[in-house]
Phi, psi and omega in degrees: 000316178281300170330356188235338202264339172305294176327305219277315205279334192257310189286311143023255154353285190275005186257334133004275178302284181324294196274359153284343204263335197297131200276161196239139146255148185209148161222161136214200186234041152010135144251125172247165141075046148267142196216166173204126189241130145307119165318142162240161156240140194199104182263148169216156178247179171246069170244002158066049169045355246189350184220137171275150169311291198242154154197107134261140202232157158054032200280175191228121173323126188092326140330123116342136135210144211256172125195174193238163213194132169268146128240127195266108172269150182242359203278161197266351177272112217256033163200064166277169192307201181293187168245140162206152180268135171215169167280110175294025197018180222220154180244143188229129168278354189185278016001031175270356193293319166298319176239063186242075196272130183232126176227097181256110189250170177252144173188234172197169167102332196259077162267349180275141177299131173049034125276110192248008160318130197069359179293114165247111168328117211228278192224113214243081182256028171165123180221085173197205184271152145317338190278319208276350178286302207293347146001287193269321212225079194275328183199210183288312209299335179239020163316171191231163175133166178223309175324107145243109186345160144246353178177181198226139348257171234202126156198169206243153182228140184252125153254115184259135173245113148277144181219161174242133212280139167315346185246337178335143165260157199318305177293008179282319185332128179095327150330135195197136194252142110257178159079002158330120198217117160267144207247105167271162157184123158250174210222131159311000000 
């Protein structure tokens, strides 16, 4: 028994000595001065912030009115989802909103505001009444459109129509949609 307990100890030892003695090699490496910058989405119109689409006064069953809106994307994440239109919605004095025919289409070519010179037809994304646009189409997720940027910047020319429908009823006379607000919007 001491002759083992004599060994273990001496075996010990040397396992002791052996994992102290032992040389170590180590090297390393560094990546520095790394970041992470957040992407943009950024639409801008030419309507100089400052001018409206429609101000029509008096319309008459079967009246019209056409214009065109350039819109640009700038944003810096250079391939984001569609752009899409929606309605921001509108104060209606009564249903003209209803015989109120909308028609918006996408294309390219109308860069001067309310100007559609040069407008070429690309989709043809919403044809029903104003009451149904504002209705339907509330925000992105139910937005209407097909232009998706592909790079920045990028941009869609709108041609917007209104007509007061040939059939309106009698009780739209007198009647008036303000506070009408069209919405672009992209999404990452």
């Amino acid at each position: 028994m001491i002759l083992l307990a004599a060994i273990l100890g001496v075996l010990l030892s040397t396992i002791t000595v052996l994992t102290a003695s032992r040389a170590v090699f180590a090297d390393q490496t560094s990546n520095e001065q790394n970041y992470v910058d957040a992407g943009d989405v950024t639409l801008i119109d030419n309507d100089g912030g400052v001018n409206v689409l429609f101000e029509i006064d008096d319309m008459a069953p079967g009246d019209s009115e056409t214009t065109c809106i350039n819109v640009t994307y700038q944003g810096s994440i250079s391939d984001p989802g569609p752009v899409l239109v929606y309605s921001g919605g509108l104060t209606d004095s009564g249903s003209l909103a209803d015989d109120l025919n909308l028609t918006i289409e996408e294309g390219t070519g109308a860069t001067t505001f309310d100007d559609c010179t040069g407008f070429t037809l690309d989709a043809l994304v919403f044809d029903d009444t104003l009451g149904a646009f504002d209705a339907s189409h509330i925000d992105y997720s139910s937005g209407v459109g097909s232009w998706d940027p592909s790079s920045t910047p990028d941009s869609s020319s709108y041609r917007i129509t209104v007509e007061l429908d040939a059939n309106a009823a009698s009780s739209s006379q007198g009647e008036a949609v303000t506070d009408l607000i069209f919405t672009w919007e992209v999404q990452s």
